[in-house]
Steps between C-alpha positions, in 0.01 A plus 500: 500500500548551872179438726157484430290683801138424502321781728160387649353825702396475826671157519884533372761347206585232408876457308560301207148285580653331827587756746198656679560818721191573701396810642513436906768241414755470785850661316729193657307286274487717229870595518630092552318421211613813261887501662620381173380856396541687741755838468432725798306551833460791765250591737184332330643518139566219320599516172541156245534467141775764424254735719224424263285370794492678790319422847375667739378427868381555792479271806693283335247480185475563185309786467575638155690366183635731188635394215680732288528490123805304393578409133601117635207468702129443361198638706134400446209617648188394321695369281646849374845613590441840650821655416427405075228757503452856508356659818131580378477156317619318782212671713268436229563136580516482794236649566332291316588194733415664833216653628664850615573790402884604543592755721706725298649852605395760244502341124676202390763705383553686758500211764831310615307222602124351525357280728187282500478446874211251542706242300823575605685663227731720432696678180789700554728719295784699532367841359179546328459627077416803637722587682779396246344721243479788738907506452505451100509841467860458591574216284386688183733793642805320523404317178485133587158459507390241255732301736358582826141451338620106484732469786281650786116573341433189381622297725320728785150360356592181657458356870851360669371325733206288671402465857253245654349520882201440665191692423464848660242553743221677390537897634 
């Protein structure tokens, strides 16, 4: 198994129970102390772990960290990997843990990605179920649907990656 990333919201990650990454952490520090890690940098991207963690800042800050889902890499967040569940269960636990609502655009399956701003959190996908299923109509047509069902519906149900920042202001 590749690295273990802890995600405490509002606060940061730690890596593999040692490694803390704070939000408002200077990136020099951050960056000396993940260099072993690191694979690629520009502007204020920086990108460790294969490109499993990426950083962003601003000021010279760590303003946001994602973590995307990687079959070497474990992710916990109340103790739950987020990328071992399906979208509504995930947000059925979640939920459960935080004292928010998520902001979500339109259903669950319509939504690409949903956000629980007071605590810093983010899920992200590429496309959303319903979306995909908007286009099966040309799967069954061309006669490899069962396949498509597999390859690109199921997996749809799931978030790819994570995001953690500081709380949103209240609007």
């Amino acid at each position: 198994m590749g690295a273990l990333f802890e995600i405490f919201p509002l606060e940061g990650v730690q890596i593999n129970g040692e490694t803390k990454i704070l939000l408002g952490s200077k990136i020099d520090a951050v960056d000396a102390a993940l260099k072993a890690h690191s694979n690629m940098h520009y502007d204020n991207s920086y990108y460790y772990y294969e490109s499993t963690l990426h950083i962003e800042t601003v000021d010279g800050t760590v303003s946001e960290i994602e973590i995307f889902a990687d079959p070497y890499a474990e992710v916990r967040l109340f103790g739950v990997n987020p990328f071992e569940h399906k979208d509504e269960e995930l947000i059925e636990i979640f939920n459960a843990k935080l004292d928010e609502m998520p902001d979500i655009q339109g259903t669950v399956d319509e939504s690409t990605d949903v956000s629980w701003k007071h605590n810093g959190i983010t899920l992200w996908r590429t496309s959303s179920p319903k979306k995909v299923l908007d286009s099966a109509e040309e799967a069954r047509a061309d006669g490899y649907y069962e396949r498509w069902m597999k390859e690109e519906y199921e997996p749809s149900k799931f978030f790819e990656t994570i995001l953690i920042k500081k709380a949103e202001p209240e609007s």
